[in-house]
C-alpha positions, 0 to 999 in steps of 0.5 A: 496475509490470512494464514496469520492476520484476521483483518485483511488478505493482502498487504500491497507495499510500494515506494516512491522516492519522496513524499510528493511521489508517494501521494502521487502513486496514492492519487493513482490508485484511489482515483482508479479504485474509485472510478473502475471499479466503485471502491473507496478505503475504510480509512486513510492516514498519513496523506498530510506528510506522505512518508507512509501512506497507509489505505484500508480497503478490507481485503487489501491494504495499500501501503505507500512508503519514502524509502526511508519509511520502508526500510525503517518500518521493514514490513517485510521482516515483520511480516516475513512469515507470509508469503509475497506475491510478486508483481510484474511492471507491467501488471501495474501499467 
């Protein structure tokens, strides 16, 4: 993101399929976020209707969507000027 965004280096955009799972994937990581490595989100909204869950950790941002939510909001395509770093499955095991 810095090429053409002041306030962090990194969007991590991923989807759940509904808002019980989105606050599950979100669960995951701030725990792991937390415990692993001491870290802890400036700030965090949308946990309370789970269609985007957006968490401020700086030098990333997470963002959790419905699928609804992500194609509604298109991050991608606002963003579509920054280069995407691809992640394997695997990498997030």
């Amino acid at each position: 993101m810095r090429p053409v965004c002041t306030f962090t280096d990194f969007f991590v955009i991923a989807t759940g399929r509904n808002p019980r799972q989105t606050a599950a994937i979100w669960d995951e990581v701030h725990g792991k976020l937390k415990r692993e490595h001491g870290l802890v989100p400036r700030g965090v909204d949308g946990e309370r209707q789970g269609t985007w869950i957006l968490a401020d950790y700086l030098d990333v941002v997470l963002h959790v969507f419905t699928p609804e939510a992500r194609a509604f909001y298109r991050l991608e395509e606002l963003w579509g000027d920054v280069p995407e770093v691809a992640l394997d499955v695997a990498a997030s095991a």
